[in-house]
C-alpha positions as CSV (number, residue, x, y, z in Angstrom):
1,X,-3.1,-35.8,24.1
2,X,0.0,-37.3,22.2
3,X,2.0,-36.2,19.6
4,X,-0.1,-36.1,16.2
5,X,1.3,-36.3,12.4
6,X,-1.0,-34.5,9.9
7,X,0.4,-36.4,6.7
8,X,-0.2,-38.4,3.4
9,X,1.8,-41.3,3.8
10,X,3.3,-41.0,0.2
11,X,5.1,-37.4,0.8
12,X,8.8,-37.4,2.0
13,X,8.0,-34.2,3.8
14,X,5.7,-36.4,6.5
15,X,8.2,-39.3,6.4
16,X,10.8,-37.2,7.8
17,X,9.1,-36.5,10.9
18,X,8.0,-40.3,11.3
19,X,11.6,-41.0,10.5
20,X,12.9,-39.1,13.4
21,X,10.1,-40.0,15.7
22,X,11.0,-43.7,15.2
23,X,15.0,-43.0,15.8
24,X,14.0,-41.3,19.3
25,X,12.0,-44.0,20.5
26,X,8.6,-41.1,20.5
27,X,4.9,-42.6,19.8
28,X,3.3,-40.8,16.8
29,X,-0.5,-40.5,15.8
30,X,-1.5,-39.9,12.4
31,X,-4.1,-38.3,10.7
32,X,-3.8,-39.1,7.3
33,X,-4.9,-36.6,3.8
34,X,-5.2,-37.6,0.0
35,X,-3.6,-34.5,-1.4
36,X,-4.5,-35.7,-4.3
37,X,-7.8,-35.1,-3.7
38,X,-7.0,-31.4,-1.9
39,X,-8.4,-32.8,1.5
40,X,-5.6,-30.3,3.0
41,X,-7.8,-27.5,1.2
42,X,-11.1,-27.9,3.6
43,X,-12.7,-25.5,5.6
44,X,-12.2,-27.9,8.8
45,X,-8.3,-28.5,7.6
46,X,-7.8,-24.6,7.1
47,X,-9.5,-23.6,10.5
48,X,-8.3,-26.2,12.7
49,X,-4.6,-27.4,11.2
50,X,-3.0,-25.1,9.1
51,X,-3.9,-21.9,7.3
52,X,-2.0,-22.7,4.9
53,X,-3.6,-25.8,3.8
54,X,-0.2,-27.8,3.8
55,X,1.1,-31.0,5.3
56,X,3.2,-32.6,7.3
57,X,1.8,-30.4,10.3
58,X,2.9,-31.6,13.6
59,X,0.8,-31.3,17.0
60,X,1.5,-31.1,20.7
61,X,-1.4,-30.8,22.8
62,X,-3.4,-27.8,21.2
63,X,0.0,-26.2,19.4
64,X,0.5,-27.0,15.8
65,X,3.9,-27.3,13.8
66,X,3.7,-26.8,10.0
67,X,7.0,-27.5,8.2
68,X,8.8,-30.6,8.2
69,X,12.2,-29.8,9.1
70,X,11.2,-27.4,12.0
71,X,8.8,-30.3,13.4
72,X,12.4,-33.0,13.1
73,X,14.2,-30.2,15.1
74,X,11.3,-29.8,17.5
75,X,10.9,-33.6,18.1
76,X,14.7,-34.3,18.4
77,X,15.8,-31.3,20.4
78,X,18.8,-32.6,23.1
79,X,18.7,-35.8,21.3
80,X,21.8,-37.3,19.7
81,X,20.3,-36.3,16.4
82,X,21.5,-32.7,16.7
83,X,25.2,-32.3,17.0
84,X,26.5,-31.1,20.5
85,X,28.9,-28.7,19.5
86,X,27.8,-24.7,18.0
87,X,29.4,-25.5,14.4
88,X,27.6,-29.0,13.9
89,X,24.3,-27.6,15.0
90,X,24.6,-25.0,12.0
91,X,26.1,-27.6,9.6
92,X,23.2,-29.5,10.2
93,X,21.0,-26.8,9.6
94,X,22.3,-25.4,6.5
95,X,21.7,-29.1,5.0
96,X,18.1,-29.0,5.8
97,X,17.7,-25.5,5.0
98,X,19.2,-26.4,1.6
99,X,17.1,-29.3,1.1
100,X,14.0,-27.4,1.4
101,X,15.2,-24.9,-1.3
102,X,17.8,-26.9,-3.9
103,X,16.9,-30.2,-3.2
104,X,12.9,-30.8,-2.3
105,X,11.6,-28.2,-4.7
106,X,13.7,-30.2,-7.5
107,X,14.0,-33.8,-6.7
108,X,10.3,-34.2,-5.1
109,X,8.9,-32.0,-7.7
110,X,9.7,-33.8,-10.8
111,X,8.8,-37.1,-8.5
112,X,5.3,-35.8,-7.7
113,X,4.6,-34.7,-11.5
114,X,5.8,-38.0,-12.9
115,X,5.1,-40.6,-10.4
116,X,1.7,-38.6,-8.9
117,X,0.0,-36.8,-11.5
118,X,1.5,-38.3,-14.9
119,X,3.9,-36.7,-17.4
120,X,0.6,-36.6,-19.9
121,X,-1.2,-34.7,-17.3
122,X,1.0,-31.8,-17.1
123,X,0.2,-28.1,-18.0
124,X,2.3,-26.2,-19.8
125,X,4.2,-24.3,-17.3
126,X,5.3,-27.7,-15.7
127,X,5.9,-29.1,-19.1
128,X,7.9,-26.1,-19.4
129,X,9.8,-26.4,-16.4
130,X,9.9,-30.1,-15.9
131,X,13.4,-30.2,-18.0
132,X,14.7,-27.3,-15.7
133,X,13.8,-29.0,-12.6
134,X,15.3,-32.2,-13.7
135,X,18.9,-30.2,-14.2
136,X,18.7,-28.5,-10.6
137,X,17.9,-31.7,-9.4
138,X,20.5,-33.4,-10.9
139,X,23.0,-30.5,-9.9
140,X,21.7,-31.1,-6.5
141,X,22.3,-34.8,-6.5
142,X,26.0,-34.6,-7.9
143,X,26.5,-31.9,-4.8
144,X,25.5,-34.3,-2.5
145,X,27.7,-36.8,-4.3
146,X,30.7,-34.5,-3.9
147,X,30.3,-34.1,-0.5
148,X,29.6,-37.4,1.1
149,X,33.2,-38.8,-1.2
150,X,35.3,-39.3,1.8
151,X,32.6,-39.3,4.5
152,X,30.0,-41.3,6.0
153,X,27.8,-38.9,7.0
154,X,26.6,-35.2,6.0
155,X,27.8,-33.8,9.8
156,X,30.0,-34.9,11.6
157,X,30.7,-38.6,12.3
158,X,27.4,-40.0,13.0
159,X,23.7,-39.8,11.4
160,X,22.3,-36.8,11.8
161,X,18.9,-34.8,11.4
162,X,20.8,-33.8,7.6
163,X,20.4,-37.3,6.9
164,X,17.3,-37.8,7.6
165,X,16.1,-35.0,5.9
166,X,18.0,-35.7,2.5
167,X,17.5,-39.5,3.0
168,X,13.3,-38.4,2.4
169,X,13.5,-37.5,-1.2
170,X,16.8,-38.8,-2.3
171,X,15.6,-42.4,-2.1
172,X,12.5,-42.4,-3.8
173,X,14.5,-39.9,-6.5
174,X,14.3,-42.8,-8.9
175,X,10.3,-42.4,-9.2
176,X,11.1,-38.9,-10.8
177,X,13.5,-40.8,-13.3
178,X,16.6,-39.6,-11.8
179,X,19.0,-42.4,-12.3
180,X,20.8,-42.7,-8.7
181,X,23.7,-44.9,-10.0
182,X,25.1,-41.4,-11.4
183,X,25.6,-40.6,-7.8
184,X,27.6,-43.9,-6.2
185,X,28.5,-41.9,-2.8
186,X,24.8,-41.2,-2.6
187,X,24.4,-44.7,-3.0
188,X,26.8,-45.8,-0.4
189,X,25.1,-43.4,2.1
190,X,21.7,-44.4,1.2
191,X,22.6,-48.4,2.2
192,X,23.9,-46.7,5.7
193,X,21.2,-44.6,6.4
194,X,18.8,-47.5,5.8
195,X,20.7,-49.9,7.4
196,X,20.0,-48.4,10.8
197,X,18.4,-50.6,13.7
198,X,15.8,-48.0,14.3
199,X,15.1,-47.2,10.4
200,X,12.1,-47.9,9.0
201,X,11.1,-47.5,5.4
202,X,8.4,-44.6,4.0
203,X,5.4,-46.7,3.3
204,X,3.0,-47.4,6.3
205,X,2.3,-50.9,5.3
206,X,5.4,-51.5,6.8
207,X,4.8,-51.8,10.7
208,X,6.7,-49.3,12.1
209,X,9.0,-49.3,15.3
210,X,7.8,-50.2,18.7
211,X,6.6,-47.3,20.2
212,X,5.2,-45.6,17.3
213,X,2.1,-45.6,16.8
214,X,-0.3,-46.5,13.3
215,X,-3.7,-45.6,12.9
């Protein structure tokens, strides 16, 4: 058995790991879930692919990988996506450990209230918060801003798990009604992130890379 992608195409989370899958040149199953309609949140799903009824989950054989980041690590350990040297390993890190708490739970949020469920269909604690999480997201935006003036790339001087993991959200941040033209080194990055040979873009519909594979 291959390497299989628990996912919903539409989450950033699972394009990451297809992201990096593609950039290595590593075939990729998927298994695809409508969040939307809790199909994480079975019996089967609970049992047999993650307790904790969350996607992307990755699988190898009869292990299982819940968490995005840790399956892009997984899937690109030794590979020019992680920086050879001690203090480029950790810079990378500390990028996608700050995505997952500053950026994803931010950005993606407000993205998968507006664009997903509808501003009108909000409760009130995410109409109380949605204003909130739009500030932190734009804080988190004008950070990444700040630090890519100057530089290509978030580590070092080539493209980098960071990337990939940033790139997931941060493009799609428009569909939350963040305005990315506030952020014109974010911009700049985005266009060489995408401009890749090996990228390919988050939809499915889109045939992916040779050697990945669709369902």
């Amino acid at each position: 058995m291959g390497l299989i992608l628990h996912e919903d195409p539409r989450s950033g989370n699972c394009y990451k790991i297809r992201l990096t899958a593609v950039h290595l040149g590593l075939p990729l199953e998927f298994r695809a879930y409508d969040v939307m309609k809790a199909e994480t949140r079975t019996p089967d799903f609970l049992a047999n692919v993650n307790a904790d009824g969350r996607i992307p989950v990755l699988q190898d054989g009869d292990k299982f990988l819940p968490e995005s980041n840790a399956a892009c690590v997984y899937l690109a350990d030794g590979s020019r996506l992680i920086p050879g040297d001690r203090f480029g390993r950790a810079d990378m890190l500390r990028w996608m450990f700050w995505e997952q708490y500053s950026h994803e739970p931010n950005v993606a949020t407000v993205r998968f209230w507006i664009a997903f469920l509808g501003e009108d269909r909000l409760n009130d604690l995410q109409r109380t918060l949605l204003p909130v999480k739009r500030e932190l997201g734009r804080a988190a935006l004008a950070l990444m801003d700040r630090h890519l003036q100057g530089r290509d790339w978030f580590v070092g001087d080539r493209l980098s798990l960071a990337d990939i993991a940033l790139y997931a959200y941060t493009h799609v941040a428009g569909d939350g009604g963040f305005c990315l033209g506030d952020y014109p080194a974010v911009g700049e990055w985005m266009q060489r992130v995408a401009a890749h040979p090996r990228h390919v873009p988050m939809t499915r519909e889109t045939p992916l890379a040779v050697g990945v594979g669709s369902d």
